[in-house]
Biopython code that builds the backbone (N, CA, C, O; Angstrom):
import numpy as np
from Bio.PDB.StructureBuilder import StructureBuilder

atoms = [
    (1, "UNK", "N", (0.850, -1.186, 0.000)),
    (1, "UNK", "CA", (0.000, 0.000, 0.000)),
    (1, "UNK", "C", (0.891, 1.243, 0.000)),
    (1, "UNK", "O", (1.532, 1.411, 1.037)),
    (2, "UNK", "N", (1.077, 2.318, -1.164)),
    (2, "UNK", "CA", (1.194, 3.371, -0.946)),
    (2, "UNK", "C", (0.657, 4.686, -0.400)),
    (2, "UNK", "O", (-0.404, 5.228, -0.709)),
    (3, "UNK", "N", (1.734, 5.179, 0.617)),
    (3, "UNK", "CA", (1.448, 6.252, 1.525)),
    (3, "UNK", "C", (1.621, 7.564, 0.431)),
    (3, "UNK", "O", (2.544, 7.871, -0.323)),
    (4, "UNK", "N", (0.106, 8.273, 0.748)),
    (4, "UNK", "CA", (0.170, 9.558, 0.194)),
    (4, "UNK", "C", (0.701, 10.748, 1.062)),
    (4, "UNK", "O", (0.359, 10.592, 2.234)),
    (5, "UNK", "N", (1.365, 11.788, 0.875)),
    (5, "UNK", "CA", (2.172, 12.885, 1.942)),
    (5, "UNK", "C", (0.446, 13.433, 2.182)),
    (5, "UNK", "O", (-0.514, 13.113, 1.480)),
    (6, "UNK", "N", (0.444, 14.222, 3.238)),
    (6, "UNK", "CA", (-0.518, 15.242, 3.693)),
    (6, "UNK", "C", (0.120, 15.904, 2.938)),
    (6, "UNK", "O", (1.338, 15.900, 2.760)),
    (7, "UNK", "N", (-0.929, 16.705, 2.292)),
    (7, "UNK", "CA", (-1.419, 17.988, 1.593)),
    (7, "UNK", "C", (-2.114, 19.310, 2.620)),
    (7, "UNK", "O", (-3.287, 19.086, 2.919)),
    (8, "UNK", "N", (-1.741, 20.159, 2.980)),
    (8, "UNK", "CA", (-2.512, 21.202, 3.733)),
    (8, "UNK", "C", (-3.628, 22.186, 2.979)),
    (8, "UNK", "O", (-3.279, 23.014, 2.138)),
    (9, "UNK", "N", (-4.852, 22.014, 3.339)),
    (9, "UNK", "CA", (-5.421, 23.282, 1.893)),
    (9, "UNK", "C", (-5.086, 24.591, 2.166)),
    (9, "UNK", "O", (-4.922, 25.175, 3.237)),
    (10, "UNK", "N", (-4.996, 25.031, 0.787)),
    (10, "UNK", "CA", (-4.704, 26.729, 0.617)),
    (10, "UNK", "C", (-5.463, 27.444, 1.533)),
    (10, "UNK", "O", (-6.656, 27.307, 1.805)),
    (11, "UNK", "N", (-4.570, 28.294, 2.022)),
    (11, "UNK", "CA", (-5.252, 29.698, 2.795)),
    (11, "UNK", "C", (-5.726, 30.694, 1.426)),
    (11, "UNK", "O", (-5.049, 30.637, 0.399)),
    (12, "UNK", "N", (-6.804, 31.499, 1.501)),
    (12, "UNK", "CA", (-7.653, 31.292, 2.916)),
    (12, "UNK", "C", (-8.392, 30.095, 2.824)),
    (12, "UNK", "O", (-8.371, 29.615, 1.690)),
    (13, "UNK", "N", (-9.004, 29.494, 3.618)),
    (13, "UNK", "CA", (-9.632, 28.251, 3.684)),
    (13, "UNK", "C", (-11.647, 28.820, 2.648)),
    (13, "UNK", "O", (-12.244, 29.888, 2.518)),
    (14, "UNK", "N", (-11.872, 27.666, 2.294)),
    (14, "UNK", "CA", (-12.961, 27.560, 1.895)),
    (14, "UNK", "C", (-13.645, 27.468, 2.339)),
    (14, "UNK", "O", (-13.253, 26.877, 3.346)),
    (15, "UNK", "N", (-15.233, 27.709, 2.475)),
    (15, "UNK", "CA", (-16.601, 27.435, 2.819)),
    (15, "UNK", "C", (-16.351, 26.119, 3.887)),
    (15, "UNK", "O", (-16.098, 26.018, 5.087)),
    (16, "UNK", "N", (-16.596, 25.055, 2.612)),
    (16, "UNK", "CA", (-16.660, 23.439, 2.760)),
    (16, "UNK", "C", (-16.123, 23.239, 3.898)),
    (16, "UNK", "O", (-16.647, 22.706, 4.876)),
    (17, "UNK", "N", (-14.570, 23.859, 3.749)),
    (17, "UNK", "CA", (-13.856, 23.218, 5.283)),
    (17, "UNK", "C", (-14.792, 23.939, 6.120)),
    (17, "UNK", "O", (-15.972, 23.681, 6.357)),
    (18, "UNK", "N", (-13.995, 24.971, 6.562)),
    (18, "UNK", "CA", (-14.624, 25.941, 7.677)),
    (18, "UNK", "C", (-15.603, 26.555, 7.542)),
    (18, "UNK", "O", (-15.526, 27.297, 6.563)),
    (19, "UNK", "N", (-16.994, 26.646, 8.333)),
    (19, "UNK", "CA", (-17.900, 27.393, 8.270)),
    (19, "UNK", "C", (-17.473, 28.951, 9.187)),
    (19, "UNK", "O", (-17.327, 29.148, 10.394)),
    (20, "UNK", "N", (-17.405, 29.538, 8.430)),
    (20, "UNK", "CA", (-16.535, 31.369, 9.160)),
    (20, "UNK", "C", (-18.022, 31.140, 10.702)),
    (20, "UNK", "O", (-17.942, 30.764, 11.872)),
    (21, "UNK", "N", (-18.901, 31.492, 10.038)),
    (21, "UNK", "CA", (-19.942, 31.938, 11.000)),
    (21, "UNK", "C", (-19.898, 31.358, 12.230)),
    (21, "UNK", "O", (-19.845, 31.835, 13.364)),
    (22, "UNK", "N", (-19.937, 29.939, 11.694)),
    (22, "UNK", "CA", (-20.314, 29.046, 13.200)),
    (22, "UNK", "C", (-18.906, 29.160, 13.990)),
    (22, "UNK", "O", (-18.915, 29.336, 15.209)),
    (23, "UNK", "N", (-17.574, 29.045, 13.192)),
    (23, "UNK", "CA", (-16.584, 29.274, 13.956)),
    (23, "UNK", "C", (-16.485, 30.001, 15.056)),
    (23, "UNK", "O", (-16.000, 29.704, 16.148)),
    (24, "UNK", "N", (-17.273, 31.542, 14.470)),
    (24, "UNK", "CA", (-17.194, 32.527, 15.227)),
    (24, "UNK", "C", (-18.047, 32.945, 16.186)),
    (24, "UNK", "O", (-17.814, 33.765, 17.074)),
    (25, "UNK", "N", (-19.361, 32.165, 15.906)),
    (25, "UNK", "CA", (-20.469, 31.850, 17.382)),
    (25, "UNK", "C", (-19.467, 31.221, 18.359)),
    (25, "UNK", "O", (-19.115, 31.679, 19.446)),
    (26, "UNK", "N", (-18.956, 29.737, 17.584)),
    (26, "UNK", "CA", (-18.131, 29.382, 18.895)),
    (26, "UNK", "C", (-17.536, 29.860, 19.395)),
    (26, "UNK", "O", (-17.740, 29.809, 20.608)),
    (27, "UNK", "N", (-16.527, 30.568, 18.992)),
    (27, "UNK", "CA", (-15.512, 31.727, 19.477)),
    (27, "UNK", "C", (-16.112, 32.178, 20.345)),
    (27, "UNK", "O", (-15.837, 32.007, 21.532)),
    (28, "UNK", "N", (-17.338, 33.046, 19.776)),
    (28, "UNK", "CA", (-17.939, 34.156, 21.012)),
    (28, "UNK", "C", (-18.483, 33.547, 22.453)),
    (28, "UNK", "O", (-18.494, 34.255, 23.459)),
    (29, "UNK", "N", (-19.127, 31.577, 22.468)),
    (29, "UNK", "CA", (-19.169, 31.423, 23.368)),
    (29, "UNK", "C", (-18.404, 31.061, 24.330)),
    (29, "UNK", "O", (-18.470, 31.189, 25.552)),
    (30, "UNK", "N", (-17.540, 30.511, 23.502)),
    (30, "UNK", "CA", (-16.051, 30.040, 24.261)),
    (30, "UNK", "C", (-15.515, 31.189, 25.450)),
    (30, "UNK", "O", (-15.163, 31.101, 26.626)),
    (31, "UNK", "N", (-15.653, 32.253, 24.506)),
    (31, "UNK", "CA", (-15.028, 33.634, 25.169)),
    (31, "UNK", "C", (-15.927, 34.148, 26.477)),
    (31, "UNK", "O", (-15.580, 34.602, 27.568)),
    (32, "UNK", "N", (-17.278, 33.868, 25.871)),
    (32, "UNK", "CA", (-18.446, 34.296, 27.107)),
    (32, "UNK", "C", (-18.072, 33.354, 28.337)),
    (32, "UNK", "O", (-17.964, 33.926, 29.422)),
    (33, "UNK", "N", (-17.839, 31.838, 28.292)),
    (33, "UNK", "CA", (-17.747, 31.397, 29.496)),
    (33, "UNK", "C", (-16.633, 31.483, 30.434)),
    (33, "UNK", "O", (-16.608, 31.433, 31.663)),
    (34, "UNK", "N", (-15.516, 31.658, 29.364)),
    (34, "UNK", "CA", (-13.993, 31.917, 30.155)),
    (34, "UNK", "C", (-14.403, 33.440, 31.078)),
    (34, "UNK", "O", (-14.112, 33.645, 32.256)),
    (35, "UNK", "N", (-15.030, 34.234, 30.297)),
    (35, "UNK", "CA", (-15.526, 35.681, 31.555)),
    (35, "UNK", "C", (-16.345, 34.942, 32.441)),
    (35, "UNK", "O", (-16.147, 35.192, 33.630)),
    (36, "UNK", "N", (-17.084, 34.223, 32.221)),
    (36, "UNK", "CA", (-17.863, 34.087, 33.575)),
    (36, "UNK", "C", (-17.408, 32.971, 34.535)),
    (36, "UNK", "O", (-18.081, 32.676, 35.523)),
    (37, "UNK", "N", (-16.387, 32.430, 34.261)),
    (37, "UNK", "CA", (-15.928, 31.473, 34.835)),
    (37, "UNK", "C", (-14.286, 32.427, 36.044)),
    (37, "UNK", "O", (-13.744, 32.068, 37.090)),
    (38, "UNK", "N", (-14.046, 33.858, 34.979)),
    (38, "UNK", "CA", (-12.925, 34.213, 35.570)),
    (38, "UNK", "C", (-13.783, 34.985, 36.407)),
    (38, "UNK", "O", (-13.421, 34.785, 37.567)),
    (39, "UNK", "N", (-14.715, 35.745, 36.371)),
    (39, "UNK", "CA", (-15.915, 36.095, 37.274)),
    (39, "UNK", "C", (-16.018, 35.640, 38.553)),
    (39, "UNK", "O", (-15.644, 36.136, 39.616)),
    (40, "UNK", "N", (-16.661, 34.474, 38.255)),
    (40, "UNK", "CA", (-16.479, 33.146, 39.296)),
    (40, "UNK", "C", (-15.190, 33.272, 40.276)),
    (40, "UNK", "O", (-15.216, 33.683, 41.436)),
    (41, "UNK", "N", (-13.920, 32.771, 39.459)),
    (41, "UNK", "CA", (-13.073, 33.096, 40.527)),
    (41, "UNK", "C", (-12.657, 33.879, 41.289)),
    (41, "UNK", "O", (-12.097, 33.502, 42.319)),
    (42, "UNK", "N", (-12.909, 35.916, 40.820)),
    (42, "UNK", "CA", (-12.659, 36.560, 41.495)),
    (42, "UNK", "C", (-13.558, 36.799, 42.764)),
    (42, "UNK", "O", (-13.100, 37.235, 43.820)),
    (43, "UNK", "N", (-14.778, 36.499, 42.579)),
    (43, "UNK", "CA", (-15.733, 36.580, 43.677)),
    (43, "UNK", "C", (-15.682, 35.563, 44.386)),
    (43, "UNK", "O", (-16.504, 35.605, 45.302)),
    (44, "UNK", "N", (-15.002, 34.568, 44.355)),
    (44, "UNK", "CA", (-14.946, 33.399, 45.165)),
    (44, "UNK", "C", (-13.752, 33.430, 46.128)),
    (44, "UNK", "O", (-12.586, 33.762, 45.916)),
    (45, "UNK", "N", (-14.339, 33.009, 47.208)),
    (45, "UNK", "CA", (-13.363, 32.763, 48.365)),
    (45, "UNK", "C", (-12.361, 31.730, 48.445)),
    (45, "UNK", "O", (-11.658, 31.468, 49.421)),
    (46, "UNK", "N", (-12.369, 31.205, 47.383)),
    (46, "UNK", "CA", (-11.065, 30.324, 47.556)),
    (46, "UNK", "C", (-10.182, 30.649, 46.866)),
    (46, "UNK", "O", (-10.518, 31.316, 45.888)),
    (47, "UNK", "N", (-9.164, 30.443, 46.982)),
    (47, "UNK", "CA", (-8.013, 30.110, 46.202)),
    (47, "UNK", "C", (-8.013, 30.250, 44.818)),
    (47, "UNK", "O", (-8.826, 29.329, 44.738)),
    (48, "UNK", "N", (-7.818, 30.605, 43.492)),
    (48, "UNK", "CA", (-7.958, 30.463, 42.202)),
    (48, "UNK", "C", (-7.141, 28.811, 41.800)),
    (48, "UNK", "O", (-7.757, 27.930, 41.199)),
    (49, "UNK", "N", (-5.897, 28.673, 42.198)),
    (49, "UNK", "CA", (-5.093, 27.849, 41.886)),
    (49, "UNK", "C", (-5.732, 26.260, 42.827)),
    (49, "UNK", "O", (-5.368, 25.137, 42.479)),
    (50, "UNK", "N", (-6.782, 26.521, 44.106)),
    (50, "UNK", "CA", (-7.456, 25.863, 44.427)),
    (50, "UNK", "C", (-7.859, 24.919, 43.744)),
    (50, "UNK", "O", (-7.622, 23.731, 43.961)),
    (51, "UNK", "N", (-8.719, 25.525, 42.564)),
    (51, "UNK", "CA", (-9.590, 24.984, 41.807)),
    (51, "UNK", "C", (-8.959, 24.553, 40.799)),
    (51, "UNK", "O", (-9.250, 23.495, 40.242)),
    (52, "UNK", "N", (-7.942, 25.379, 40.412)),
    (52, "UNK", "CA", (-7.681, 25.066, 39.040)),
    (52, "UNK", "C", (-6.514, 24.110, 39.265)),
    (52, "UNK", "O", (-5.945, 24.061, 38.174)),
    (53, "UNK", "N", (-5.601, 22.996, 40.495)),
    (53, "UNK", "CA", (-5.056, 22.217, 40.936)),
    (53, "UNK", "C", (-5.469, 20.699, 40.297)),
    (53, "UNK", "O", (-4.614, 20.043, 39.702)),
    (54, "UNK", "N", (-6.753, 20.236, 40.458)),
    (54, "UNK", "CA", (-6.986, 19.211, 39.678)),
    (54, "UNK", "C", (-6.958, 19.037, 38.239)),
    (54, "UNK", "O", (-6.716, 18.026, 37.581)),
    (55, "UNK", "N", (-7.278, 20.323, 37.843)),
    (55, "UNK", "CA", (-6.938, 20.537, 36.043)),
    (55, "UNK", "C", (-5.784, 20.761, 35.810)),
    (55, "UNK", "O", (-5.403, 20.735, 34.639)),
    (56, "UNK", "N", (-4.876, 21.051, 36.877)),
    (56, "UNK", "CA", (-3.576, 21.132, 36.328)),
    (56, "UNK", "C", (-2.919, 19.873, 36.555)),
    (56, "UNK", "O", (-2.277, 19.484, 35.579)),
    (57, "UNK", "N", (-2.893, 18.946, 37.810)),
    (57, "UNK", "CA", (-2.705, 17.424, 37.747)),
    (57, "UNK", "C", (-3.209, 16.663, 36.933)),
    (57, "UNK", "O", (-2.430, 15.723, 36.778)),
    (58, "UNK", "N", (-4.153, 16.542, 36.279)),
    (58, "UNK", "CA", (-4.904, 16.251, 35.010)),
    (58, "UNK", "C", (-4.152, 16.112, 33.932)),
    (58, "UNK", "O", (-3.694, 15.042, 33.533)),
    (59, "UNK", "N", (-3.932, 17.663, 33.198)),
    (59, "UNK", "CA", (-2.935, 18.096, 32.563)),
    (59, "UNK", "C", (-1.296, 17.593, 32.414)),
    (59, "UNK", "O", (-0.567, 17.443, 31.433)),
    (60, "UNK", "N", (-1.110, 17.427, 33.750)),
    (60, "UNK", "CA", (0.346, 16.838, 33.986)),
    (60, "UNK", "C", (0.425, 16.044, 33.762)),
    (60, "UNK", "O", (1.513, 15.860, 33.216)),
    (61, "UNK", "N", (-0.449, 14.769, 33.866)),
    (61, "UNK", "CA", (-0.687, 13.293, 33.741)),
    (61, "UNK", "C", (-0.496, 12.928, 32.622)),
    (61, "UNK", "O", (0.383, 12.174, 32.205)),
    (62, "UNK", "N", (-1.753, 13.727, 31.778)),
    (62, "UNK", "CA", (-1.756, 13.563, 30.312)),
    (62, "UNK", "C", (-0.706, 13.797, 29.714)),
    (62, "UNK", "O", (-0.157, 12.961, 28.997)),
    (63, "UNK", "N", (-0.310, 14.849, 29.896)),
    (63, "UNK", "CA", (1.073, 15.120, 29.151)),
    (63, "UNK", "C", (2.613, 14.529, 29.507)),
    (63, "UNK", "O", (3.718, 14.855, 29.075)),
    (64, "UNK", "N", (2.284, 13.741, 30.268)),
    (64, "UNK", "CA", (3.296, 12.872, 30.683)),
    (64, "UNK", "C", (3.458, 11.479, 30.045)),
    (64, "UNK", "O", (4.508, 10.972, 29.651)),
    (65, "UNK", "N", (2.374, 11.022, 30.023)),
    (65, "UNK", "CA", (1.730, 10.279, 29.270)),
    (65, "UNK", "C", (2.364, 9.587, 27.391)),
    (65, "UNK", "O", (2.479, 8.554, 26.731)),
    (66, "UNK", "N", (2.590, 11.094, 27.336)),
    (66, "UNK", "CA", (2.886, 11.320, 25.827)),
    (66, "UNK", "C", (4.515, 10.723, 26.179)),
    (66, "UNK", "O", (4.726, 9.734, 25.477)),
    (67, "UNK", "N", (5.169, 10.910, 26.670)),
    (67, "UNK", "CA", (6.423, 10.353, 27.488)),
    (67, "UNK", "C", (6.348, 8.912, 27.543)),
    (67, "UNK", "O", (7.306, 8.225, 27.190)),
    (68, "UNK", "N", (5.315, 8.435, 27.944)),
    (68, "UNK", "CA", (5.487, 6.774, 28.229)),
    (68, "UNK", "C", (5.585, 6.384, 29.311)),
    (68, "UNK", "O", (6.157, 5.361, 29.687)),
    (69, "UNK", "N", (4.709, 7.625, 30.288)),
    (69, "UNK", "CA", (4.857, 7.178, 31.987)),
    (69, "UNK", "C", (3.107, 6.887, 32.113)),
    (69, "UNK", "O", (2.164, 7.569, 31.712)),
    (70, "UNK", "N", (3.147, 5.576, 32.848)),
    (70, "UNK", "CA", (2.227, 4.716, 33.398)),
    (70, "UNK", "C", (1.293, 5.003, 34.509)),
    (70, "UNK", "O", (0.879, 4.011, 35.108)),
    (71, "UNK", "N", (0.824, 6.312, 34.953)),
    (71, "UNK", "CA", (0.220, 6.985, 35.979)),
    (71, "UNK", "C", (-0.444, 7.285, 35.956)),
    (71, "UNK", "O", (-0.567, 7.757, 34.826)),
    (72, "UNK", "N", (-2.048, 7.605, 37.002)),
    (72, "UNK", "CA", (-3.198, 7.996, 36.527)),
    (72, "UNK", "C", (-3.734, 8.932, 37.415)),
    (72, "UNK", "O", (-3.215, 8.850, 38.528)),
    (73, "UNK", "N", (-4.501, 9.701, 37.320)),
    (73, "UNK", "CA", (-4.361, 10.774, 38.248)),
    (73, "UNK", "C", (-4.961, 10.863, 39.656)),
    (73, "UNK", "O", (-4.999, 11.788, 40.468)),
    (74, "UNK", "N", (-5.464, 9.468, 39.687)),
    (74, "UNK", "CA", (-5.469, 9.229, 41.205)),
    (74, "UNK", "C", (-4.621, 8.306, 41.823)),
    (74, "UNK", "O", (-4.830, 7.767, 42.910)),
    (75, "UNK", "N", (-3.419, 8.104, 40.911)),
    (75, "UNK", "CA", (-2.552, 8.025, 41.423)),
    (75, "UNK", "C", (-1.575, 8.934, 42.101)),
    (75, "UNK", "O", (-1.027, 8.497, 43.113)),
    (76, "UNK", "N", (-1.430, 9.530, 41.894)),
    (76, "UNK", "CA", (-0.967, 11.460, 41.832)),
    (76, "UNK", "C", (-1.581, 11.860, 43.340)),
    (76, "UNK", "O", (-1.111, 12.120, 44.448)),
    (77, "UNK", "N", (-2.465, 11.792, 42.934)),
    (77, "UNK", "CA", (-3.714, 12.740, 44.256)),
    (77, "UNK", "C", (-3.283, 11.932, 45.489)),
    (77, "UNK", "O", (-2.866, 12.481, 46.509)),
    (78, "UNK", "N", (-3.435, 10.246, 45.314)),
    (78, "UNK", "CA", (-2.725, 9.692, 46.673)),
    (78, "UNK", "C", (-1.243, 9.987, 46.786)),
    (78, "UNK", "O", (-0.794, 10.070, 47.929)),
    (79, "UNK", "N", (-0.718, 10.096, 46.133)),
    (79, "UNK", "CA", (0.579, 10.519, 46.764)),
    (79, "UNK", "C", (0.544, 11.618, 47.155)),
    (79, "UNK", "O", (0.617, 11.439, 48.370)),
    (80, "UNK", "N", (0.473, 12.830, 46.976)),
    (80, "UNK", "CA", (-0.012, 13.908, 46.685)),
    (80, "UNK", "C", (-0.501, 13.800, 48.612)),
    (80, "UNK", "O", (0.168, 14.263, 49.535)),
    (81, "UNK", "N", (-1.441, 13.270, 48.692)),
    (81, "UNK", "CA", (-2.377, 12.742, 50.057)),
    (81, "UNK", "C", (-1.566, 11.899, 51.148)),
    (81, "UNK", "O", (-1.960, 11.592, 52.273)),
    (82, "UNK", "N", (-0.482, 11.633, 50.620)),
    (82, "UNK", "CA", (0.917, 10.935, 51.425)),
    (82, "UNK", "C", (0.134, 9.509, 51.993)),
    (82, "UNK", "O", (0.435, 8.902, 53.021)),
    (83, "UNK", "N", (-0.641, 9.257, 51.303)),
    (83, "UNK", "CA", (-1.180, 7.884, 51.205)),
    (83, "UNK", "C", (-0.889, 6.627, 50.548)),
    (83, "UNK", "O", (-1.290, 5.476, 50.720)),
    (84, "UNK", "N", (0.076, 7.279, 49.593)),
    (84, "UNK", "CA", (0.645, 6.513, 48.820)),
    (84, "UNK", "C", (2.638, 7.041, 48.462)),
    (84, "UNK", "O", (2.926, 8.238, 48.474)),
    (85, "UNK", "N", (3.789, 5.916, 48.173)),
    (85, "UNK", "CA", (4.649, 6.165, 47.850)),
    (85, "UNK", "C", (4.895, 6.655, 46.308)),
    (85, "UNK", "O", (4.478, 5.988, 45.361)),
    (86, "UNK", "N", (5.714, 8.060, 46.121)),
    (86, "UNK", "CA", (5.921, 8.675, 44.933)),
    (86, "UNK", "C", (6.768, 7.700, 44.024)),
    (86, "UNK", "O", (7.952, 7.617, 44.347)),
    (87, "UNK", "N", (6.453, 7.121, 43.190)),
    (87, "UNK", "CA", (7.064, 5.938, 41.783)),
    (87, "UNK", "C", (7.926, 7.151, 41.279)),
    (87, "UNK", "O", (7.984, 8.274, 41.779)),
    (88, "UNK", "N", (8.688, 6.588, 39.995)),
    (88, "UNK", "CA", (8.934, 7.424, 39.083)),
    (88, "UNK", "C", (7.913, 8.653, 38.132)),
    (88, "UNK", "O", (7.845, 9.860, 37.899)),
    (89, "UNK", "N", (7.181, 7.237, 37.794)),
    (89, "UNK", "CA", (6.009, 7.936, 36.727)),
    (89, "UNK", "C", (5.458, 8.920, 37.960)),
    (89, "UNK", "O", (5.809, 10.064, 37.671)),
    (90, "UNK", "N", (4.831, 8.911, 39.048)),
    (90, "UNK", "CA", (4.392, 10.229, 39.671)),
    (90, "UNK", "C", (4.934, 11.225, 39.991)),
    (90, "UNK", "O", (4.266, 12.258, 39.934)),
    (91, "UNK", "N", (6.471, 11.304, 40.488)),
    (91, "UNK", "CA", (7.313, 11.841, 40.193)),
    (91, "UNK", "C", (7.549, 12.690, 39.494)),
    (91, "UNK", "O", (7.619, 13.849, 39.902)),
    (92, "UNK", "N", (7.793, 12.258, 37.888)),
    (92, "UNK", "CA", (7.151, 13.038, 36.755)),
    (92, "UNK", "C", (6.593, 13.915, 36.412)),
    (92, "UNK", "O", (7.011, 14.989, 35.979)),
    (93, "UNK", "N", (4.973, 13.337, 36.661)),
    (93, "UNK", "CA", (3.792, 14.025, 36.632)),
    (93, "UNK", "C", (4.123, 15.410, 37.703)),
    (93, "UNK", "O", (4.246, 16.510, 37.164)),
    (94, "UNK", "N", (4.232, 15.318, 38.939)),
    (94, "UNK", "CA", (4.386, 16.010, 39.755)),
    (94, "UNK", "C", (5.369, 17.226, 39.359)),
    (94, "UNK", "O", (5.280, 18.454, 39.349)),
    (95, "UNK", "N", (6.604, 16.022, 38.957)),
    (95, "UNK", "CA", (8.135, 17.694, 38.167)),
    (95, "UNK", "C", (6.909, 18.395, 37.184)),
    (95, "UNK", "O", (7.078, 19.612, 37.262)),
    (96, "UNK", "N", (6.089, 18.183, 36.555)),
    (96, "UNK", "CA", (5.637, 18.486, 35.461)),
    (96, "UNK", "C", (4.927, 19.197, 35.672)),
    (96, "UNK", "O", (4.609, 19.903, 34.715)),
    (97, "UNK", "N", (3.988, 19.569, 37.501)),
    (97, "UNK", "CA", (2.923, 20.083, 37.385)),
    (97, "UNK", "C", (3.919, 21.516, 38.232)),
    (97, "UNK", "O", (3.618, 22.708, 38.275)),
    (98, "UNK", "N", (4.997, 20.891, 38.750)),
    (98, "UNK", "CA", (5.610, 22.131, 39.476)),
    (98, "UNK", "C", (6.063, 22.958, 38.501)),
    (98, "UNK", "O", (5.675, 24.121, 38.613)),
    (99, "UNK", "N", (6.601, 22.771, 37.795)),
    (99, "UNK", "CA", (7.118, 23.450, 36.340)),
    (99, "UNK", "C", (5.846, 23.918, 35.801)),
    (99, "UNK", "O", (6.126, 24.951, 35.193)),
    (100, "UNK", "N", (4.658, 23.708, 35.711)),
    (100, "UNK", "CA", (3.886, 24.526, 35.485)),
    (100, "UNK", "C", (3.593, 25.974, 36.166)),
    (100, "UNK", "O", (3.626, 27.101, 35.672)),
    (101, "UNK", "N", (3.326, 25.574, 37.350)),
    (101, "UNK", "CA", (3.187, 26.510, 38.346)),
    (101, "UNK", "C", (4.357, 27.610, 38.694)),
    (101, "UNK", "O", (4.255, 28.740, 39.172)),
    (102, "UNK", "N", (5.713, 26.722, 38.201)),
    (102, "UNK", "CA", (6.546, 27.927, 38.099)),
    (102, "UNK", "C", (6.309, 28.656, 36.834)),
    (102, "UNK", "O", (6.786, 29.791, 36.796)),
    (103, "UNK", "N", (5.703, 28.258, 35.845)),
    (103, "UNK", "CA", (5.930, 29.148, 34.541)),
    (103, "UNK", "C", (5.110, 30.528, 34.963)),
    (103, "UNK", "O", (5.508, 31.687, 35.074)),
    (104, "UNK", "N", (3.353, 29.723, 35.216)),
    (104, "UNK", "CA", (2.441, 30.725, 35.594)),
    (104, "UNK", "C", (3.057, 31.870, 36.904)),
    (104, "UNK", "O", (2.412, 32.902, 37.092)),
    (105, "UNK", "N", (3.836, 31.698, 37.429)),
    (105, "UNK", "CA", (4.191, 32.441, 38.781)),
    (105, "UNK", "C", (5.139, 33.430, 38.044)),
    (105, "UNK", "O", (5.028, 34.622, 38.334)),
    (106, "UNK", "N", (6.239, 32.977, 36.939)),
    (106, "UNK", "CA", (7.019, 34.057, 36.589)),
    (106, "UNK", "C", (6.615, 34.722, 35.275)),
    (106, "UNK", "O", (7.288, 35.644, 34.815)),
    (107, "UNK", "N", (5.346, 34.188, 34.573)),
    (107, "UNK", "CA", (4.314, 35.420, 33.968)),
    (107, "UNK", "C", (4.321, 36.450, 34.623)),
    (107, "UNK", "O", (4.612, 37.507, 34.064)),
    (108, "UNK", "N", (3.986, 36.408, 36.051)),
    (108, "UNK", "CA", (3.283, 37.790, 36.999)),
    (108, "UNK", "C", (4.722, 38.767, 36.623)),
    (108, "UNK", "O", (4.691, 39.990, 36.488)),
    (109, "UNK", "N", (5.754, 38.047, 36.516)),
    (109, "UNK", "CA", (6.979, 38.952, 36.220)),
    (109, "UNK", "C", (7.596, 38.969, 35.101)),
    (109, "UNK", "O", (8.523, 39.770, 34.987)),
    (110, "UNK", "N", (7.365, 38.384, 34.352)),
    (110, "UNK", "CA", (8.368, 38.133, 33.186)),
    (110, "UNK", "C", (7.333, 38.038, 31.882)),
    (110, "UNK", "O", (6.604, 37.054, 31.756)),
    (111, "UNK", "N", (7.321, 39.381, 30.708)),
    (111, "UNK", "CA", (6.311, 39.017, 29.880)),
    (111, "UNK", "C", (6.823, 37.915, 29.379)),
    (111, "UNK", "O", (7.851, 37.375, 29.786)),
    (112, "UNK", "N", (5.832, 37.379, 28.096)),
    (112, "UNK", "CA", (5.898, 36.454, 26.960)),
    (112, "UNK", "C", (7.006, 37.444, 25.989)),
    (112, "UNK", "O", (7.251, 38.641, 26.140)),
    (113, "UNK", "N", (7.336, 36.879, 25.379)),
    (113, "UNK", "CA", (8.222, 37.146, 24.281)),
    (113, "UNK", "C", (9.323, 36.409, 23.616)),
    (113, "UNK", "O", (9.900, 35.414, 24.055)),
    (114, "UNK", "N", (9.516, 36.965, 22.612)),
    (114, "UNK", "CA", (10.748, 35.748, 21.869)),
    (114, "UNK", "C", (12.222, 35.546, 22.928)),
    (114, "UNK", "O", (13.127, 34.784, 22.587)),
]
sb = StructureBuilder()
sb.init_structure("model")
sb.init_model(0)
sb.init_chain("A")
sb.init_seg("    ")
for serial, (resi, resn, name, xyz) in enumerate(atoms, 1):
    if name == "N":
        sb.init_residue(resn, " ", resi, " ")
    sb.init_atom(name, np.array(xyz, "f"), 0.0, 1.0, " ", f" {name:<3s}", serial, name[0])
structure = sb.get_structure()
């Protein structure tokens, strides 16, 4: 069986592929809930990073994952809970979620840029 290369279609994109409109409903709701969700957090008494802790262990997991580490995210949470001993693969996950949290922490100081 011969393999054909991917082909990318020409910009700008066509109708067929992309519907512009609906794209851009989605867009707009996408955008509506991230405000009301950042809403949410400022009026809320907890913690921001509170909440957003399981989506970021989540995150870590998964993307660890892509690596070839064997961990699941309640695996994580018990260790995490000192209920359980830290493996390699949690380990990992964990370097992975701290390194997150350092990136977001030196945003507050350090723009984006090349």
């Amino acid at each position: 069986m011969k393999r054909k290369p991917f082909v990318p279609f020409k910009l700008p994109l066509s109708e067929d592929v992309v519907n512009q409109m609906r794209f851009l409903r989605e867009l707009i709701e996408a955008n509506k809930a991230m405000v009301e969700y950042q809403t949410m957090l400022r009026h809320s008494k907890l913690h921001p990073r509170f909440l957003l802790r399981p989506i970021m262990l989540k995150e870590a997991v998964q993307s660890t994952k892509i690596e070839g580490t064997q961990v699941t995210l309640d695996e994580v949470m018990e260790t995490e809970a000192q209920s359980r001993k830290a493996n390699s693969d949690v380990r990992e996950a964990l370097n992975y979620y701290e390194a997150l949290v350092a990136g977001m922490d030196a945003l507050k100081e350090i723009p984006i840029c090349s």
